[in-house]
SESE-115426 format. One record per atom (N, C-alpha, C): atom name; x, y, z. Coordinates in steps of 0.001 Angstrom, whole numbers, plus 524288, in hexadecimal, padded with zeros to 5 digits. Layout:
<lolums>
+------+-------+-------+-------+
! atom !     u !     v !     w !
+------+-------+-------+-------+
!   CA !     X !     Y !     Z !
...
+------+-------+-------+-------+
</lolums>
This chain:
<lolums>
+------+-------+-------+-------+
! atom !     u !     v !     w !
+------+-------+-------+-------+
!    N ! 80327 ! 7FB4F ! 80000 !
!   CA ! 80000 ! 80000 ! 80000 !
!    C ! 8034F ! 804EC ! 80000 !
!    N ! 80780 ! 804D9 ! 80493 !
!   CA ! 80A59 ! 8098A ! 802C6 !
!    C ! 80BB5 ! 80AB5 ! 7FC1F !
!    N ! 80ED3 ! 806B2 ! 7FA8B !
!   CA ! 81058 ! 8092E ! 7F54B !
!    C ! 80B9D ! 80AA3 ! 7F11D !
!    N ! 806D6 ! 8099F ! 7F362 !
!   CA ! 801BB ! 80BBF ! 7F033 !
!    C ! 80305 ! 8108C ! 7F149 !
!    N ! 801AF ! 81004 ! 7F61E !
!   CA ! 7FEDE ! 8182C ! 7FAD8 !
!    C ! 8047B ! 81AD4 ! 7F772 !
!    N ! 809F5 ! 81963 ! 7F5E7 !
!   CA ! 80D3B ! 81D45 ! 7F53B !
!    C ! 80C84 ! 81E99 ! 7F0C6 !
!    N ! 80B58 ! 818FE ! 7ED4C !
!   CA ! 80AF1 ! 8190F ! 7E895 !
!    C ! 80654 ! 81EE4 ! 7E632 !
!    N ! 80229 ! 81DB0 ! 7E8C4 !
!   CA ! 7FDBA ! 821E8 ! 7E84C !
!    C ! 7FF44 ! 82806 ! 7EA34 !
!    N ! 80263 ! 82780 ! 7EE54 !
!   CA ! 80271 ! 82CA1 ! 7F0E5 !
!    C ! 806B1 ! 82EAE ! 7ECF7 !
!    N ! 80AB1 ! 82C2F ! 7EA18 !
!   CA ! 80E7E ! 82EEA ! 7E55D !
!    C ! 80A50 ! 83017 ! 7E217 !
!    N ! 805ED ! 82CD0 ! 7DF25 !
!   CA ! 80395 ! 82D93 ! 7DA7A !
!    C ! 7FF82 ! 83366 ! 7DD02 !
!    N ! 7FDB7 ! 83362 ! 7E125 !
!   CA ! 7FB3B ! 83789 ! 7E3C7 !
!    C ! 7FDC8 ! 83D52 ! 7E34B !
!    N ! 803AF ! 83B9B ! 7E496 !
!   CA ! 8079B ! 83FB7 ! 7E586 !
!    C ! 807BD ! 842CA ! 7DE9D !
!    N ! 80913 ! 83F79 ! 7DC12 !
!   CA ! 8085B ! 83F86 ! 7D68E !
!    C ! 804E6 ! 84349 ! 7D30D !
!    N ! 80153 ! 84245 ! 7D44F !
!   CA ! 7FBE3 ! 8437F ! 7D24F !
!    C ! 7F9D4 ! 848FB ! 7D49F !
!    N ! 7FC65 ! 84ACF ! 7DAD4 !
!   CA ! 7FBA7 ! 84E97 ! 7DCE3 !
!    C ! 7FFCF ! 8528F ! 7DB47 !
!    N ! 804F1 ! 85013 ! 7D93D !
!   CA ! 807F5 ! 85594 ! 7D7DA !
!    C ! 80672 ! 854E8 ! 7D289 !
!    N ! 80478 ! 851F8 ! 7CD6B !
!   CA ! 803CB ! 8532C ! 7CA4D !
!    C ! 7FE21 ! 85855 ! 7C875 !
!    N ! 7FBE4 ! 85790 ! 7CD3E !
!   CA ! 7F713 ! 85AEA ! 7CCE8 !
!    C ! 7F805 ! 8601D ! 7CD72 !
!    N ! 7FC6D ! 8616E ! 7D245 !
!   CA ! 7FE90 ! 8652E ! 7D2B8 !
!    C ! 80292 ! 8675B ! 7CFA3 !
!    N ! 80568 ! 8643E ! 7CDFB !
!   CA ! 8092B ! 867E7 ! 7C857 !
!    C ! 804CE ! 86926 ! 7C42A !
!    N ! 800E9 ! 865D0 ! 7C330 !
!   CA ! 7FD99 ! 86718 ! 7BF75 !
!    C ! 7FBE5 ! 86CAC ! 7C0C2 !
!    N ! 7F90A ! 86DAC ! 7C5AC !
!   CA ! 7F69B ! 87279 ! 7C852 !
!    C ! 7FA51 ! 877CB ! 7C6B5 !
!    N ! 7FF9B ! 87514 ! 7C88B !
!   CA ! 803ED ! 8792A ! 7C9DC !
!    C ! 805C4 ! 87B52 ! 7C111 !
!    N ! 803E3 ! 8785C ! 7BE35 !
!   CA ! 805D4 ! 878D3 ! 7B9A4 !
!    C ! 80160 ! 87D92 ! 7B50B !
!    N ! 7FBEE ! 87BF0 ! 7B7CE !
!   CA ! 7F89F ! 87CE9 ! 7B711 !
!    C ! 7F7EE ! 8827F ! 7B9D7 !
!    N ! 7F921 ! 88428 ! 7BDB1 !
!   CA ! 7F884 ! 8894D ! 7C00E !
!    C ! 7F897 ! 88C55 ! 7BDD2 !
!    N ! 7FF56 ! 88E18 ! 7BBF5 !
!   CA ! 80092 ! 892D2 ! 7B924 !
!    C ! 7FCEA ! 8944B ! 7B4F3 !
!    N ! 7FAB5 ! 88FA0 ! 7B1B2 !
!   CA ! 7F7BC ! 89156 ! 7ACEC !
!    C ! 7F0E3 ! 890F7 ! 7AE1B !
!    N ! 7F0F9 ! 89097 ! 7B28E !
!   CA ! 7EB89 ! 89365 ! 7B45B !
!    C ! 7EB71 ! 895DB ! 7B6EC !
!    N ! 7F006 ! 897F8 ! 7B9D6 !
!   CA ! 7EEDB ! 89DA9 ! 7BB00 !
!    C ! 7F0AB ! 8A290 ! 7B745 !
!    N ! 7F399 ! 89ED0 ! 7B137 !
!   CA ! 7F32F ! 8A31B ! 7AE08 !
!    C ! 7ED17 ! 8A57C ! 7ABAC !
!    N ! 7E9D9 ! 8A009 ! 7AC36 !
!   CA ! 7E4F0 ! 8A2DE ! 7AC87 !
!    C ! 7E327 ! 8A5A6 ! 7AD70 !
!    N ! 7E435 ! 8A476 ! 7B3A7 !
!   CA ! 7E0AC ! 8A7D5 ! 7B7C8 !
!    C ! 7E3A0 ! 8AEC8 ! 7B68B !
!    N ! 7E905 ! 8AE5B ! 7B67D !
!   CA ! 7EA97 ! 8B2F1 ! 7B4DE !
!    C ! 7E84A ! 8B703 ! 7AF90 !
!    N ! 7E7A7 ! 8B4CA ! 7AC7E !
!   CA ! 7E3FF ! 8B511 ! 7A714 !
!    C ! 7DE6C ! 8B751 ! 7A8B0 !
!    N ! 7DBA7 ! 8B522 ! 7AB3E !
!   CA ! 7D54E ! 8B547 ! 7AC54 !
!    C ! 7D5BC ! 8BA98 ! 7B039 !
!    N ! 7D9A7 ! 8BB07 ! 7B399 !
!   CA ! 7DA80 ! 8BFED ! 7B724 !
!    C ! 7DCA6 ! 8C516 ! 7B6CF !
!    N ! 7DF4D ! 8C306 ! 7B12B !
!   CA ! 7DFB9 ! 8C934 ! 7AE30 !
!    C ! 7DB08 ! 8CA7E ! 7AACE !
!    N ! 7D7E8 ! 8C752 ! 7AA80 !
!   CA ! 7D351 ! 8C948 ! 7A6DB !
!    C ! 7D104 ! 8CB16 ! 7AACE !
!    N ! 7CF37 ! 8C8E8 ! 7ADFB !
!   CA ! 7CA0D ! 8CB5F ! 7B26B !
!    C ! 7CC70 ! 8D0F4 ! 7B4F9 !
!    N ! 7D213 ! 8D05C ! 7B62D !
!   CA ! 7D43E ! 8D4B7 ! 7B89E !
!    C ! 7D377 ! 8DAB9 ! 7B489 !
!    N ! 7D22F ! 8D89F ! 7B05C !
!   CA ! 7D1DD ! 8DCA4 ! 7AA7F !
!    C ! 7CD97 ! 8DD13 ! 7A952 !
!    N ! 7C783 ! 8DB26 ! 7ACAE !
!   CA ! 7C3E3 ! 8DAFF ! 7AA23 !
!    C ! 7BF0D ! 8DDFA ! 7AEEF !
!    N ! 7BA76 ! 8E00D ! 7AC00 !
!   CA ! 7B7E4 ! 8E203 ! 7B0AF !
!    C ! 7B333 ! 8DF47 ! 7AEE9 !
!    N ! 7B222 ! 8DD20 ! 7B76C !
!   CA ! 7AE3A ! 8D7AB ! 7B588 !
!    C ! 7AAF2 ! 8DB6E ! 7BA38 !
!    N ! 7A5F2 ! 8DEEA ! 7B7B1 !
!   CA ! 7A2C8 ! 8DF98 ! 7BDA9 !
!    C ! 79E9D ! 8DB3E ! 7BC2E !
!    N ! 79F00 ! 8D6A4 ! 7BB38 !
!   CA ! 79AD3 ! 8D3D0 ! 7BBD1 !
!    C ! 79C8C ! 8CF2D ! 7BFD5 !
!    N ! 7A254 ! 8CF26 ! 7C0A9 !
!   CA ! 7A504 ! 8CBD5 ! 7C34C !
!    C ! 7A456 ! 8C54C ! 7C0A0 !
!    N ! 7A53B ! 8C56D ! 7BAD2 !
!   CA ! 7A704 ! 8C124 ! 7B986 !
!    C ! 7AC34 ! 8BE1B ! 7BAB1 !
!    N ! 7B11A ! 8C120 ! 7BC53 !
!   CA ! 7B63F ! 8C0DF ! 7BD23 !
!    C ! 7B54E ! 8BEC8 ! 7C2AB !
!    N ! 7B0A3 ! 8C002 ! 7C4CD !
!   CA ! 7B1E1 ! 8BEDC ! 7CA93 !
!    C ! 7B518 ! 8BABE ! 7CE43 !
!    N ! 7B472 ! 8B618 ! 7CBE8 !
!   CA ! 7B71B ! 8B121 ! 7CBB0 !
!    C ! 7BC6D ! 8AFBD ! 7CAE5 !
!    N ! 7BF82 ! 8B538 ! 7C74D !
!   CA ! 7C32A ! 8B2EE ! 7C5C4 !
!    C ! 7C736 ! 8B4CF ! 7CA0E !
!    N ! 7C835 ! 8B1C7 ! 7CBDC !
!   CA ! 7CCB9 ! 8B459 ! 7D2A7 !
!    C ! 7D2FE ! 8B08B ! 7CFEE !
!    N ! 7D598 ! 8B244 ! 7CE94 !
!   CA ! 7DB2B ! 8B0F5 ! 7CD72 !
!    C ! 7DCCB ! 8AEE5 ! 7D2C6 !
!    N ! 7DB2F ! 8AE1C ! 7D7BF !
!   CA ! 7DC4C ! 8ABD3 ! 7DCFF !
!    C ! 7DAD3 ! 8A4FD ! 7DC23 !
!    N ! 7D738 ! 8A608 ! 7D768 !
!   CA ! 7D4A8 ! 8A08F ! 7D811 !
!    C ! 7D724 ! 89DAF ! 7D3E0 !
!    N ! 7DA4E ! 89A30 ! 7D3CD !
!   CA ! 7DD99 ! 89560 ! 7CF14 !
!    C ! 7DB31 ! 893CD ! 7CBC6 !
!    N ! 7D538 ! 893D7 ! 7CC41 !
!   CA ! 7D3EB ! 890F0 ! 7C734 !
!    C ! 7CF45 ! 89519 ! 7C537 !
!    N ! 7D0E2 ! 89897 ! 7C021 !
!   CA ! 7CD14 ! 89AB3 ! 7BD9B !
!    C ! 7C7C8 ! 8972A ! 7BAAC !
!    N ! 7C901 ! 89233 ! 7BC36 !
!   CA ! 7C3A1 ! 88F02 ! 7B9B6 !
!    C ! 7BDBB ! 89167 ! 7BD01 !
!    N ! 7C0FB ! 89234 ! 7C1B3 !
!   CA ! 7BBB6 ! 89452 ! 7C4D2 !
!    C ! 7B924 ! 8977E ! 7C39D !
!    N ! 7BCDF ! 89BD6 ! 7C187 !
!   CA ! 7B9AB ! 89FD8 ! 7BEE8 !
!    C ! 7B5C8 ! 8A120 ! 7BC32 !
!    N ! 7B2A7 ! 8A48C ! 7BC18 !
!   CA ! 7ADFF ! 8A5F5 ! 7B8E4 !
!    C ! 7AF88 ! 8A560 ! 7B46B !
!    N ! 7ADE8 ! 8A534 ! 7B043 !
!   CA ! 7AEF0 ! 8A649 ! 7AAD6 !
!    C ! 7B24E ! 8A40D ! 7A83B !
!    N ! 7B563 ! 89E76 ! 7AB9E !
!   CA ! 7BA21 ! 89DC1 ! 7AB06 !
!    C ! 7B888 ! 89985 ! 7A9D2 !
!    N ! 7BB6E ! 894A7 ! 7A6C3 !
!   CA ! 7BAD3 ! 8902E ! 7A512 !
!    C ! 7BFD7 ! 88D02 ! 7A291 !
!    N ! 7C1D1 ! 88A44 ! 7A75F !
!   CA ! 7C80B ! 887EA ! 7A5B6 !
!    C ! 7C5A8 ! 881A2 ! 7A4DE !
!    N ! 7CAFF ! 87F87 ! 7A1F1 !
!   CA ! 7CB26 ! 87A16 ! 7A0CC !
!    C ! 7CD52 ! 8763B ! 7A561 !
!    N ! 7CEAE ! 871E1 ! 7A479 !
!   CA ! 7CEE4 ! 86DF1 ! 7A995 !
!    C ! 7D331 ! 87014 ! 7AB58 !
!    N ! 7D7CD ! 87298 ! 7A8BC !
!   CA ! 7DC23 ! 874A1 ! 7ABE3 !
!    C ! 7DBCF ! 87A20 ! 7AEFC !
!    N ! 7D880 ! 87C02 ! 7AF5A !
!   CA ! 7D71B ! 87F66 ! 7B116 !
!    C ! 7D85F ! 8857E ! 7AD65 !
!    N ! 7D86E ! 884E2 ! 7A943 !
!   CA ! 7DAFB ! 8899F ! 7A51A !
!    C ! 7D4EA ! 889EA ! 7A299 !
!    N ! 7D594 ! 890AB ! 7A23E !
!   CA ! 7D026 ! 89452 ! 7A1A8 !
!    C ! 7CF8D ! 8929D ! 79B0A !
!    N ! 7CCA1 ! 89042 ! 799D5 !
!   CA ! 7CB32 ! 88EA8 ! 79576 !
!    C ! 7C675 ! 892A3 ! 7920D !
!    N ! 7C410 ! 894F7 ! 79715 !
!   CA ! 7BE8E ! 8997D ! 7946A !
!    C ! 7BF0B ! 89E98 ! 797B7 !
!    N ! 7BC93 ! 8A345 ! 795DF !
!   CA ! 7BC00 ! 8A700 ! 798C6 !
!    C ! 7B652 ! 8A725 ! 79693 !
!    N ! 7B362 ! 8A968 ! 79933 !
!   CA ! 7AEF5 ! 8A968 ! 7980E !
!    C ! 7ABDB ! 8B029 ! 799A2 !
!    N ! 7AD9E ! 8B30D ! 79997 !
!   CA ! 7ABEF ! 8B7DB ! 79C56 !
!    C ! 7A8C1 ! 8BB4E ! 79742 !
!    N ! 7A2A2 ! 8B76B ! 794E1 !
!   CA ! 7A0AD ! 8BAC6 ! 79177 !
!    C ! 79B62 ! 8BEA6 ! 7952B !
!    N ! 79BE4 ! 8C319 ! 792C7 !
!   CA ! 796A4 ! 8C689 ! 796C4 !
!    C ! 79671 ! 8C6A0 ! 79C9D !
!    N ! 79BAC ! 8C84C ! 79DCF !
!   CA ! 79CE6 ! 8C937 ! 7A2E0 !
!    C ! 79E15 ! 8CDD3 ! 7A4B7 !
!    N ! 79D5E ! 8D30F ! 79F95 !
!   CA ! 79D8E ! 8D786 ! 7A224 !
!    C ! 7A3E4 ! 8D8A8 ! 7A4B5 !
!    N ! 7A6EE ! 8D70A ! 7A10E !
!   CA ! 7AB20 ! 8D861 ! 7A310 !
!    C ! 7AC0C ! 8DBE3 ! 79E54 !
!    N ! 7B1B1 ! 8DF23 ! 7A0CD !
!   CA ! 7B300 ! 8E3E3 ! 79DC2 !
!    C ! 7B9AF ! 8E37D ! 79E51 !
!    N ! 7BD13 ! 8E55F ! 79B78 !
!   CA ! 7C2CE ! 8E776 ! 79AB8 !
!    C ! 7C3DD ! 8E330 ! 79685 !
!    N ! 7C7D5 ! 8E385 ! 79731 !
!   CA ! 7CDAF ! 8DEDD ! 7924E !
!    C ! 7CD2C ! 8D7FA ! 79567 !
!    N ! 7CE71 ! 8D682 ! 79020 !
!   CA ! 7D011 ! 8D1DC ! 790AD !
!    C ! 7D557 ! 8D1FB ! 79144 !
!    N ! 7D74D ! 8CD3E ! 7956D !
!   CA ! 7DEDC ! 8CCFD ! 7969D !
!    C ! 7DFD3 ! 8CBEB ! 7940F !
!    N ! 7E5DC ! 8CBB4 ! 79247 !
!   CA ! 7E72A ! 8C873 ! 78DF8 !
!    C ! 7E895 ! 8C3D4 ! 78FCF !
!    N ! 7E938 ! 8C3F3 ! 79621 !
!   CA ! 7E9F3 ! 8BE43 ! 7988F !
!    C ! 7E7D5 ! 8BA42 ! 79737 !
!    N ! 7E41B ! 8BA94 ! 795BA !
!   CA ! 7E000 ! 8B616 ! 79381 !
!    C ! 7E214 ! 8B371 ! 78FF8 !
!    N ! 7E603 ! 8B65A ! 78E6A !
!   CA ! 7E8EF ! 8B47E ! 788E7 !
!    C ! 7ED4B ! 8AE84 ! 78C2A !
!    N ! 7ECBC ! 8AD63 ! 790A6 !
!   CA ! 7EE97 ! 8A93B ! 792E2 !
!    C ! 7EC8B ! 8A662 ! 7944D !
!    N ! 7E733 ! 8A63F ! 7933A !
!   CA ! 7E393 ! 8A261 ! 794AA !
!    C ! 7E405 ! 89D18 ! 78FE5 !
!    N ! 7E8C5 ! 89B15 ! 78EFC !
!   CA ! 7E7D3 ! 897CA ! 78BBB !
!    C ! 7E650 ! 892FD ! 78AB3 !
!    N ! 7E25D ! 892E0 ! 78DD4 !
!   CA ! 7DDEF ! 88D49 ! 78DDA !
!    C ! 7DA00 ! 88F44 ! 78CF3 !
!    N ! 7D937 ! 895F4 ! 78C7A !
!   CA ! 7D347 ! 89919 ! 78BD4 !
!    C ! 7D035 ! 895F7 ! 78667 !
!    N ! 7CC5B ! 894C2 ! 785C0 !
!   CA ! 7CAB2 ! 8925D ! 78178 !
!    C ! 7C48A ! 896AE ! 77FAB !
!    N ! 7C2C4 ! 89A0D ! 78388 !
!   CA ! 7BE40 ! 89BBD ! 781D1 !
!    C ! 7BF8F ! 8A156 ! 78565 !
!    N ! 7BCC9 ! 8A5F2 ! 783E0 !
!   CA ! 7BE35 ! 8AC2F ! 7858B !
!    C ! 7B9C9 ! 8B030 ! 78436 !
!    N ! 7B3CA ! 8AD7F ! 78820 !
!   CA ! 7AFDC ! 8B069 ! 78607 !
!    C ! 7AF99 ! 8B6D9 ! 78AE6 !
!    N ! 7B00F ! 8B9E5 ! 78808 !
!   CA ! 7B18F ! 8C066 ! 788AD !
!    C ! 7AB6B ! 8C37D ! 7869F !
!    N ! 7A8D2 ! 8BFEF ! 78601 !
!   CA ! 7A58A ! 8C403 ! 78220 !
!    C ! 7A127 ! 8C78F ! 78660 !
!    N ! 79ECC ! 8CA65 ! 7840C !
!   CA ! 79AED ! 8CD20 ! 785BF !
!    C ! 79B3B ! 8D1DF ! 78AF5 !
!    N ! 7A1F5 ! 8D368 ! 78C2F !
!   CA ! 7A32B ! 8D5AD ! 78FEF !
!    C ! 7A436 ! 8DA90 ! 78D83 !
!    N ! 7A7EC ! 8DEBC ! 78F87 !
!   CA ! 7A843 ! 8E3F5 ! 790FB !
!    C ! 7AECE ! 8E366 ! 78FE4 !
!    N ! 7B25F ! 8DFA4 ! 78C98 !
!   CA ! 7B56A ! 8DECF ! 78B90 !
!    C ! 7B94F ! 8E2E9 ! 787D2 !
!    N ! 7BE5A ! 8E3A2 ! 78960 !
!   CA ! 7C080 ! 8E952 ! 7865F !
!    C ! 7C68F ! 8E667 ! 7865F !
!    N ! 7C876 ! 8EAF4 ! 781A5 !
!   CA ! 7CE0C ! 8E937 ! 780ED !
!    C ! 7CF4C ! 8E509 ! 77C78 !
!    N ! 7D307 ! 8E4F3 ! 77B1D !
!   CA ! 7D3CD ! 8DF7D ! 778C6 !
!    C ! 7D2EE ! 8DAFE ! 779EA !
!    N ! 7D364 ! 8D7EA ! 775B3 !
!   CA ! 7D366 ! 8D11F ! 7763D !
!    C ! 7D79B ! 8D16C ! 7762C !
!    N ! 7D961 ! 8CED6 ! 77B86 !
!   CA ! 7E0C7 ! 8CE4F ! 77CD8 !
!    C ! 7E3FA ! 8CA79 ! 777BF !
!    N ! 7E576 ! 8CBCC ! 7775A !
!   CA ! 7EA10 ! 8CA52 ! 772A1 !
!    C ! 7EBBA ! 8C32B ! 773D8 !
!    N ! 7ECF2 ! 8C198 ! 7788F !
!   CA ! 7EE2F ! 8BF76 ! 77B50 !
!    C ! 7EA95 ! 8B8FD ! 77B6D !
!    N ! 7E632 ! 8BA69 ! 77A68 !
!   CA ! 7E0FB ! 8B6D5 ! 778AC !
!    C ! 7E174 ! 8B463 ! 773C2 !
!    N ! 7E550 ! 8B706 ! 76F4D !
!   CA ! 7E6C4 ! 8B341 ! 76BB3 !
!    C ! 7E918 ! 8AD61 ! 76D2B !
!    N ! 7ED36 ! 8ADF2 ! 770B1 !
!   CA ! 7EFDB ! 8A8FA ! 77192 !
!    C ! 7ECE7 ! 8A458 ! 77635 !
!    N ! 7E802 ! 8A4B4 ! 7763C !
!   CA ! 7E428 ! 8A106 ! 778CD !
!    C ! 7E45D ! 89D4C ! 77499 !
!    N ! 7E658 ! 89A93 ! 7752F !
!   CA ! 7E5FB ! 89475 ! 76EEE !
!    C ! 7E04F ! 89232 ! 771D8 !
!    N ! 7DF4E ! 8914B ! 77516 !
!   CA ! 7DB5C ! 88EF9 ! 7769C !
!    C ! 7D71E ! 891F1 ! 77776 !
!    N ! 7D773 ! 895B2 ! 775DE !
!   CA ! 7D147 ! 898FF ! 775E6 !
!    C ! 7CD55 ! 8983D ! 77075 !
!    N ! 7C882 ! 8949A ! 7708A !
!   CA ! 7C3F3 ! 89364 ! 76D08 !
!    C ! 7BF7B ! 897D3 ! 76CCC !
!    N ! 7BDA2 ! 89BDB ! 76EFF !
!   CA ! 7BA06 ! 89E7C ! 76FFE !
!    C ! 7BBCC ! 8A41F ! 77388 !
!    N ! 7B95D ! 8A78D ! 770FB !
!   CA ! 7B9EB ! 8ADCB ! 7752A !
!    C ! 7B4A9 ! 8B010 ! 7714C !
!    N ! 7B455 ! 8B307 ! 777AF !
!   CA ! 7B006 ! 8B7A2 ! 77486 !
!    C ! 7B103 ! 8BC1A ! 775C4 !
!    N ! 7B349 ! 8C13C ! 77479 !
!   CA ! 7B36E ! 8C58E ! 77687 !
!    C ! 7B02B ! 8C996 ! 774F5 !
!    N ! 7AC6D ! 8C8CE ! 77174 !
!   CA ! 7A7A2 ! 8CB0D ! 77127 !
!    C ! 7A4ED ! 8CE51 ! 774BB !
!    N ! 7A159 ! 8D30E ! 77312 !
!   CA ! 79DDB ! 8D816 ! 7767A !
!    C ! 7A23F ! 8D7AF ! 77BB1 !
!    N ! 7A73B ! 8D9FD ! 7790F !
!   CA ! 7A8BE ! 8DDAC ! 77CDF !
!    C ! 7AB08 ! 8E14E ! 77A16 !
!    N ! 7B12A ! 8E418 ! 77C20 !
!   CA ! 7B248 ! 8E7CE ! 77BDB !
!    C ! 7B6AC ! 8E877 ! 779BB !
!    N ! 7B9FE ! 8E403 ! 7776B !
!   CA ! 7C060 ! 8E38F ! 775A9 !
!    C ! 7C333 ! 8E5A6 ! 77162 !
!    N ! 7C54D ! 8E773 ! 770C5 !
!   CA ! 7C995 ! 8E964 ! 76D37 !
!    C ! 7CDC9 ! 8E84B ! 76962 !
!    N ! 7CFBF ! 8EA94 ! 76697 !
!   CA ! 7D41A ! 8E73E ! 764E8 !
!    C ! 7D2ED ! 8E419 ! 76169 !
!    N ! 7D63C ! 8E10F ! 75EF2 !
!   CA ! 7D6FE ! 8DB04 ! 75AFE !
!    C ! 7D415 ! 8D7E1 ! 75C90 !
!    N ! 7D05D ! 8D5C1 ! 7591A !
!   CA ! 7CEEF ! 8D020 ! 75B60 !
!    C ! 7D3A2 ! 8CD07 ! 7599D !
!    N ! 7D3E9 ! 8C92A ! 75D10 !
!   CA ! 7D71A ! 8C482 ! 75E16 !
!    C ! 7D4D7 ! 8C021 ! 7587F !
!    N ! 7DA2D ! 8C10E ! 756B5 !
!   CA ! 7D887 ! 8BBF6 ! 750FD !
!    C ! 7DBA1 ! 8B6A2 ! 750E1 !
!    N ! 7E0B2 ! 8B736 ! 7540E !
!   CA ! 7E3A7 ! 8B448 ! 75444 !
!    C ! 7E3D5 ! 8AEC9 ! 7591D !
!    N ! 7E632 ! 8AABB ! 7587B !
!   CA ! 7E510 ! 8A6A6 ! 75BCD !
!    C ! 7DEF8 ! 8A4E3 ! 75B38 !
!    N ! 7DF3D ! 8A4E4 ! 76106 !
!   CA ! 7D7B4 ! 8A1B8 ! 76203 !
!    C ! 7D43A ! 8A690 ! 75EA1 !
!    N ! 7D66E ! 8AA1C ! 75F84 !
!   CA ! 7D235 ! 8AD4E ! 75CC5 !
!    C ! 7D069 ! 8ACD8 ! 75714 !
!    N ! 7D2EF ! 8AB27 ! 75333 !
!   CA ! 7D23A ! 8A866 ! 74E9B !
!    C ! 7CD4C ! 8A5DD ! 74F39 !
!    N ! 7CA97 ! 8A494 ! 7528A !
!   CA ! 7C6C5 ! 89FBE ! 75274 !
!    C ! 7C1C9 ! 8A20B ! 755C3 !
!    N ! 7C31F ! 8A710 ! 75927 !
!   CA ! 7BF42 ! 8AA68 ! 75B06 !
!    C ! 7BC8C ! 8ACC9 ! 75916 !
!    N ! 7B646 ! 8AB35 ! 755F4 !
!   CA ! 7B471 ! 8AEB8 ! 75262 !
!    C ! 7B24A ! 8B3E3 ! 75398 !
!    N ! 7B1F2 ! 8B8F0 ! 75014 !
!   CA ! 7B1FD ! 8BE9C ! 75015 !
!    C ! 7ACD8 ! 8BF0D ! 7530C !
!    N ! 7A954 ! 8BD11 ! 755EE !
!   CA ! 7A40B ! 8BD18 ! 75731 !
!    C ! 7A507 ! 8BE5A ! 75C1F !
!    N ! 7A7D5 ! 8BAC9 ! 75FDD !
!   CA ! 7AD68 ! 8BBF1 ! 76415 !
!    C ! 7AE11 ! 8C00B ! 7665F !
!    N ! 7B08B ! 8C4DA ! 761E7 !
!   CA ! 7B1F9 ! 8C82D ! 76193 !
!    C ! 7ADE6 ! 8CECE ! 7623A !
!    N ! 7A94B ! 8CDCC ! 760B9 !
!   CA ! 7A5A2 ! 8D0BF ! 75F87 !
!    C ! 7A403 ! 8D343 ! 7638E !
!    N ! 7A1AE ! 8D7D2 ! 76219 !
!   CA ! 79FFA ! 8DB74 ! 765F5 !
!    C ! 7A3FA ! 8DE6A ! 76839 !
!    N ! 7A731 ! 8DE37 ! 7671E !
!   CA ! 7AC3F ! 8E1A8 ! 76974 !
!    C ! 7ACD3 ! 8E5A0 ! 765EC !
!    N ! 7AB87 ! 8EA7A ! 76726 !
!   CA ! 7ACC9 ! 8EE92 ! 762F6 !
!    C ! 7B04F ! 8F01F ! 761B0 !
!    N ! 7B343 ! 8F084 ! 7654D !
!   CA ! 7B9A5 ! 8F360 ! 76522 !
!    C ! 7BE88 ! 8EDF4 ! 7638B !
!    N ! 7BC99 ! 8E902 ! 7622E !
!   CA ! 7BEB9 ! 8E4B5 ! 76263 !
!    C ! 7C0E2 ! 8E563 ! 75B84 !
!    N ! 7C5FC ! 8E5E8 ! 75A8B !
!   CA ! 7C7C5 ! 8E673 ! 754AF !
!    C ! 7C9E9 ! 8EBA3 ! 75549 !
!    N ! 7C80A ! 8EDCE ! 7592B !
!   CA ! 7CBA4 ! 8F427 ! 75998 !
!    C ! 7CF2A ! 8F495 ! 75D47 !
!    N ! 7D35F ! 8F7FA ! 75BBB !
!   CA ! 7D737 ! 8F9A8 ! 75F8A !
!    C ! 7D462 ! 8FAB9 ! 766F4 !
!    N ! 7D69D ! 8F819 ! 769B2 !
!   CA ! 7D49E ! 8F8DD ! 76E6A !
!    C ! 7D693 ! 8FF64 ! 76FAD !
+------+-------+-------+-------+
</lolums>
């Protein structure tokens, strides 16, 4: 029996630091998330308190409102359409690279589409539509595949900000 109980308590031992290097490997690039999601809100004015949720104290932005990560815990959606928010988008976002969807629409939105949102390879869907943005639309990368409908309602969107 001993050489079972040791046998198990190594495979135990095993299995518990592999969980933890996993944890420990996995950190940095979800709290590049969380860093990402906290320069947007820190840039954005929410009096409806959609942001309310998002506390950078807390490790896992899955909790978040509006937020929607995959099994590894990486923000896969933003979802903040008709939330009455107002200012710029970060360009931090531009590190969200597991983001796969970026619905923006129907807010009080100003400034450019950050430059930075080209290099999302994994972004399928955005809407930045009835708001307020400026500047170039984004043609390059994922945006190739984002149709002009997306884009609409933005008046100042194609003009110099």
């Amino acid at each position: 029996m001993v050489p079972m109980a040791g046998g198990s308590l190594l495979a135990l031992s095993v299995i518990v630091l592999a969980a933890v290097v996993s944890t420990l490997l996995l950190a940095p690039v979800a709290a590049n998330d969380i860093d990402a999601l906290s320069a947007l809100k820190s840039g954005l004015k929410d009096p409806n308190g959609a942001l309310k949720t998002w506390d950078p104290q807390l490790v896992d932005p899955c909790t978040w409102f509006h937020i929607t990560c995959d099994d590894h815990k990486r923000v896969t959606c933003i979802d903040l359409g008709r939330q009455n928010l107002s200012g710029p988008l970060a360009p931090e976002l531009g590190q969200l690279d597991r983001l796969q969807y970026l619905e923006v629409y129907g807010n009080r939105l100003s400034g450019p589409i950050p430059k930075e949102l080209v290099g999302l390879s994994n972004l399928k869907d955005a809407d930045f539509s009835n708001n307020d943005f400026c500047g170039p639309i984004p043609t390059s990368g994922p945006f190739r595949h984002i149709p002009r409908r997306s884009f609409a309602n933005n008046p100042r969107l194609g003009k110099k900000c």
